[in-house]
C-alpha positions as CSV (number, residue, x, y, z in Angstrom):
1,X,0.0,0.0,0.0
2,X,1.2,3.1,-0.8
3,X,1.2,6.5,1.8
4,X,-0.8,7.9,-0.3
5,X,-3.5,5.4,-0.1
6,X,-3.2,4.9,3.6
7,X,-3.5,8.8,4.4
8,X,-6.5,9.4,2.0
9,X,-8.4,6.0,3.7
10,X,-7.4,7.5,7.4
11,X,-9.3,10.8,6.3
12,X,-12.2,9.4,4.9
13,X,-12.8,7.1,8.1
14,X,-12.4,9.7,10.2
15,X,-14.5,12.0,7.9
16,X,-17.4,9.4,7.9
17,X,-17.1,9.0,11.6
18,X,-17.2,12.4,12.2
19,X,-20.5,12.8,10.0
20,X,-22.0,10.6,12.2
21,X,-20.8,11.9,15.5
22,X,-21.3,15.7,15.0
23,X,-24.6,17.0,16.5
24,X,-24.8,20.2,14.0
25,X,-26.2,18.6,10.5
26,X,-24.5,21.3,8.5
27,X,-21.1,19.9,9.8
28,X,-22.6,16.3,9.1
29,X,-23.1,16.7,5.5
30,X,-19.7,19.1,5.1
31,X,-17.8,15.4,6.7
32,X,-20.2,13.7,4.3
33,X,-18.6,16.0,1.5
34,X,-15.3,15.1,2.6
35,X,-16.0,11.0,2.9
36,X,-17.3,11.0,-1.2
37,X,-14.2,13.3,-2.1
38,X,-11.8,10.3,-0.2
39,X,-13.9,7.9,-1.9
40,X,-13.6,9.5,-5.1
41,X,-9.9,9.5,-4.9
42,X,-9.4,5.9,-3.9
43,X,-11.2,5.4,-6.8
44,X,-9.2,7.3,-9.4
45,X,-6.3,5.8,-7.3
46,X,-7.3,2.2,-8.3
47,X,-7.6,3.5,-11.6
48,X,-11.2,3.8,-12.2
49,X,-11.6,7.1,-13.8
50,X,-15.1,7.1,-14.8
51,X,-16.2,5.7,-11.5
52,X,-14.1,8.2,-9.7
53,X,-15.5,11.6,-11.4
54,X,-18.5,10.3,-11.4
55,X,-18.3,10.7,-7.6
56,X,-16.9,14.0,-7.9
57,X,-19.9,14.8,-10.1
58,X,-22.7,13.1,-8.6
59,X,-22.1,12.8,-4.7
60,X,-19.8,16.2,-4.5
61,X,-21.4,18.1,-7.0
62,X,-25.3,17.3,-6.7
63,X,-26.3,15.2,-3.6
64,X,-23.7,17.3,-1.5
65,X,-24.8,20.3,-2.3
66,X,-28.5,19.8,-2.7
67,X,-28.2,18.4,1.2
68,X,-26.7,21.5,2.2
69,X,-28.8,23.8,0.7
70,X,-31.9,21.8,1.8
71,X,-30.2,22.4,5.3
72,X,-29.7,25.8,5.3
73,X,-32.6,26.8,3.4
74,X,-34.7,25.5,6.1
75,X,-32.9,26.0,9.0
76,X,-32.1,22.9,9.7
77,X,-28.4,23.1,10.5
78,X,-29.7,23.1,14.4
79,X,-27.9,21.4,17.1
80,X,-29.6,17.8,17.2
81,X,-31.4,16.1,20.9
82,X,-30.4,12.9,21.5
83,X,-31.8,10.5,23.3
84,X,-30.1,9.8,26.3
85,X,-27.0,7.6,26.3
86,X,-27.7,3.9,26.6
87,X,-24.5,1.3,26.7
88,X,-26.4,-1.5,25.5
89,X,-27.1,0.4,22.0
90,X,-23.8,1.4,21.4
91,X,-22.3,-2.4,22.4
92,X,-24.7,-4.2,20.1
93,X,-24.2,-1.5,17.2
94,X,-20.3,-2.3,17.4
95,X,-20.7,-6.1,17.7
96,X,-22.7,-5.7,14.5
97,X,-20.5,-3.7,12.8
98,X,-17.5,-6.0,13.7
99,X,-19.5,-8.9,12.5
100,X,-20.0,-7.9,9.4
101,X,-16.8,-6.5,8.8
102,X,-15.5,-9.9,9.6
103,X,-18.4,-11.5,7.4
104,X,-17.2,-9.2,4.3
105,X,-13.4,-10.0,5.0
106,X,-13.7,-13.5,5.3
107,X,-15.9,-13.4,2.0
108,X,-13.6,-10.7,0.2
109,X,-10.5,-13.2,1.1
110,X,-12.1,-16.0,0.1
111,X,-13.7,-15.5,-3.3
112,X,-12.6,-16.8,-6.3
113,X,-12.6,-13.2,-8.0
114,X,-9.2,-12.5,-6.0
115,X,-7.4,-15.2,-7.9
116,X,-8.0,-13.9,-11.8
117,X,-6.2,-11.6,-13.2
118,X,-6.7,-7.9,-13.9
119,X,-7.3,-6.7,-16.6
120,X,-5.2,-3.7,-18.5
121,X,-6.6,-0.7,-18.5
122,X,-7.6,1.0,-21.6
123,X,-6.1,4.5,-21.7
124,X,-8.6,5.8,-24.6
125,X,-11.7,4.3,-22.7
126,X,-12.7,7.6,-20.8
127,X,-12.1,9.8,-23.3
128,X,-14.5,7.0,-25.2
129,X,-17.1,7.6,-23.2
130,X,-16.8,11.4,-23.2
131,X,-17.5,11.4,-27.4
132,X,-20.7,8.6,-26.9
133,X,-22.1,10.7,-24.2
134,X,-22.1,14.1,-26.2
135,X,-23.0,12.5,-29.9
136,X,-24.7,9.0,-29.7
137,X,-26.4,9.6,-26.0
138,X,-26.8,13.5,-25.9
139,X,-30.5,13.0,-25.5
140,X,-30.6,11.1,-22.3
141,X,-27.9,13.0,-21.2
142,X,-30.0,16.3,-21.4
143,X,-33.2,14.7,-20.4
144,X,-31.0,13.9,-17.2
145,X,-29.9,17.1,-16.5
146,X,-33.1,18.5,-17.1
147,X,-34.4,16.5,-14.6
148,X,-31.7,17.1,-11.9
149,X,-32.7,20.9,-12.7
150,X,-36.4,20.5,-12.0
151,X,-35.7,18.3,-8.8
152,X,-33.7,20.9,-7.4
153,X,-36.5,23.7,-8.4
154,X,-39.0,21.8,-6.7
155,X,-36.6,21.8,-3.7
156,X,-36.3,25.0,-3.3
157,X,-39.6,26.1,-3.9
158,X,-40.5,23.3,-1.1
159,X,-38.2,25.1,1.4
160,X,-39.4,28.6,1.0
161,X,-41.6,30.1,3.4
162,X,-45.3,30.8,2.2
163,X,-46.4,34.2,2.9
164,X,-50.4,33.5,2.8
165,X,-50.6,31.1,5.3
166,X,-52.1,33.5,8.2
167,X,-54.5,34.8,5.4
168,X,-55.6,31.5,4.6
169,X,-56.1,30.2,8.3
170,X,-58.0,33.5,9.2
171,X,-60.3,33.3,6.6
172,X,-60.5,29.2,7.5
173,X,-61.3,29.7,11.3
174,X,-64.0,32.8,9.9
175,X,-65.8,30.3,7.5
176,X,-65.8,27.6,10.4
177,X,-67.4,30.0,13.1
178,X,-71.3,28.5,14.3
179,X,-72.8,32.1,12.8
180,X,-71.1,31.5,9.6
181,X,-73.0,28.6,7.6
């Protein structure tokens, strides 16, 4: 393993823990921003190119962002209320988590898949899928867009604040008066 890859996996763990332990969501998601960008790069590390900025573009640049504005254009980047702290939660949450983590090493070291060979990367096969993308599937790619654009519309015009609310209870509570039939 090389430094590289073993300082990039200690910051992403400790980035996805943190985004778990924080109490204000805003610094949740920022960690959560910081976990896909260590993702992303063990990724391109491996050398999975498309995989990799597709993280960058999808997790980084849409769900990261849309969580963040969601956030703060509600508000929501309060401090969180826990429960209270219980022992038995957090020692049966870790045995799972070791479990399975031992259940995914053992099947990880064990499968035939470890054995074969790897294949050789093709150096044009990115820059392949760039051309196809913006000449043969241009269409879906815009529909795609498109709809990322009215999704995030439709967010924001969830999170805003409507203005005619009083109006509209007043006039409610009149019409629902015992003299007013």
């Amino acid at each position: 393993m090389s430094l590289f890859f073993i300082i990039t996996a200690l910051i992403t763990m400790t980035s996805a823990i943190a985004a778990m332990a924080l109490r204000n969501l805003v610094h949740c998601v920022l960690c959560l921003t910081v976990t896909f960008a260590g993702i992303a790069l063990v990724f391109l590390q491996l050398g999975a190119d498309f995989v990799g900025f597709s993280q960058i573009l999808v997790y980084i640049g849409a769900v990261s962002i849309l969580m963040l504005f969601a956030l703060l254009m509600t508000r929501g980047g309060t401090e969180l209320t826990l429960r209270r702290w219980d022992p038995v939660h957090w020692i049966t949450g870790t045995l799972i988590g070791i479990a399975g983590f031992g259940i995914m090493s053992f099947s990880i070291f064990n499968s035939s898949l470890r054995q074969s060979k790897i294949p050789e990367v093709k150096a044009d096969s990115l820059h392949a899928l760039g051309n196809s993308l913006l000449s043969q599937y241009v269409l879906p790619l815009e529909v795609m867009a498109l709809l990322l654009t009215v999704a995030l519309i439709g967010a924001a015009l969830i999170a805003l604040p409507e203005k005619n609310v009083s109006r509209r209870n007043a006039s409610f509570s009149r019409n629902q008066e015992p003299g007013n039939k």
